[in-house]
C-alpha positions in Angstrom: -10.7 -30.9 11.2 -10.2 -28.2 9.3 -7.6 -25.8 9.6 -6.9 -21.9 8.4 -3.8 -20.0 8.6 -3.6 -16.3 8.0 -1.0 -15.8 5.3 -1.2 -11.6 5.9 -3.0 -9.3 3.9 -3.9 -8.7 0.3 -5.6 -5.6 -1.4 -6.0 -7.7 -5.0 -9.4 -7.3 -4.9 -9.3 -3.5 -3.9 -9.6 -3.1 -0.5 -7.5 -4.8 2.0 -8.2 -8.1 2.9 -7.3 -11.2 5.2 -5.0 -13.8 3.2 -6.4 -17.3 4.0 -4.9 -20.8 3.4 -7.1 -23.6 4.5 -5.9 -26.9 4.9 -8.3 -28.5 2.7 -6.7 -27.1 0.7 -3.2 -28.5 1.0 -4.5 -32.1 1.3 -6.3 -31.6 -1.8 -3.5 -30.4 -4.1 -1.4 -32.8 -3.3 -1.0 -33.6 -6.5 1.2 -30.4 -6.9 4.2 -32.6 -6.1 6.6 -29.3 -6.8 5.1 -27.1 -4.1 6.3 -28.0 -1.0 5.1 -26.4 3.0 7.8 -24.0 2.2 6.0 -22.4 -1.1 2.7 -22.5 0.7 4.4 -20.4 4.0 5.8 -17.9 1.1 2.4 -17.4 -0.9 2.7 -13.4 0.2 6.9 -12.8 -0.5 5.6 -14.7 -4.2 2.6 -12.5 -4.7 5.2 -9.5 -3.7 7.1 -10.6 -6.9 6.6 -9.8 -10.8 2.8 -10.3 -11.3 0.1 -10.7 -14.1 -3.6 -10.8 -12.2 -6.5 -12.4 -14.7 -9.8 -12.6 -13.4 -11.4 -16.2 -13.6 -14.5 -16.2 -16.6 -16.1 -19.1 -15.0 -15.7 -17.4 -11.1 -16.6 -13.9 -10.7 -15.0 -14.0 -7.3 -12.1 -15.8 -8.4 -8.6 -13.9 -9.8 -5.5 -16.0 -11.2 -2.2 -14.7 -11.1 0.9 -15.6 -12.8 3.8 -14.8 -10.5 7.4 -14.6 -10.7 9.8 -15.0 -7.5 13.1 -15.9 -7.0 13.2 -17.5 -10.4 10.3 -19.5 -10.3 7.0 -18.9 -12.2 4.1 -19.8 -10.3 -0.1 -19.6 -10.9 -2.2 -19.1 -7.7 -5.8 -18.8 -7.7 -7.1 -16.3 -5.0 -11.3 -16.3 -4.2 -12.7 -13.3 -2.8 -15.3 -13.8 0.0 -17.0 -10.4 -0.4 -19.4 -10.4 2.7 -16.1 -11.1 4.6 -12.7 -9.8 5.0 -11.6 -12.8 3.8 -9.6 -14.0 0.4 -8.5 -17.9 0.2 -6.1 -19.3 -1.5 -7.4 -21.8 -4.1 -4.4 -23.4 -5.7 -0.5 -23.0 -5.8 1.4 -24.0 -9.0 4.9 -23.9 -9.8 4.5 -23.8 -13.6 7.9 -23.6 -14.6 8.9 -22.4 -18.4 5.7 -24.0 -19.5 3.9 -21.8 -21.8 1.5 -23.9 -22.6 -0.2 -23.5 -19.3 0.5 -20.0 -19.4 -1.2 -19.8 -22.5 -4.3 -21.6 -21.0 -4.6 -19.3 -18.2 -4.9 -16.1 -20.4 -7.2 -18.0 -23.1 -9.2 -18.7 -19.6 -9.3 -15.2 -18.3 -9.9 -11.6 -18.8 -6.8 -9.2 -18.0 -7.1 -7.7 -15.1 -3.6 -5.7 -15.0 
């Protein structure tokens, strides 16, 4: 069954919002070998870091943001539920030095700030 956790708040997408990590979401990105319970329990103390936010061309509700913390760079993909107070976390990438996917994400976005 599936499972949310409230991560904390978020005002990303202007007002303030309810952070939400679903457990489908998790299981599903497992292939993100790198990020481990302990990223995932952090997403807001990253998102408090150095940031770059891009919204998402092919998901108006969507927003990417490269983030630096503690010496990691990471991308997380945040979707805004806007009949709700609700934002969910999409994905949770440590990308490393790898511009390349850094590269991708702005090619794939529009600046937000």
């Amino acid at each position: 069954e599936r499972e949310l956790y409230v991560l904390g708040k978020t005002s990303i997408f202007g007002s303030e919002k309810r952070l939400i990590l679903s457990s489908d979401t998790i299981q599903s990105h497992t292939h993100h070998e790198e990020i481990t319970a302990n990223e995932y329990a952090k997403i807001i103390d990253i998102m408090s870091g150095k940031l770059r936010s891009y919204n998402d061309k092919t998901d108006k509700r969507a927003v990417i943001i490269l983030a630096h913390n503690a010496g990691n760079n990471y991308r997380l993909v945040l979707k805004n539920i806007p009949s709700k107070d609700e934002v969910f976390v999409q994905s949770l990438a440590n990308i490393g030095h790898r511009f390349t996917e850094i590269k991708r994400v702005i090619k794939k976005t529009k600046n937000k700030g």
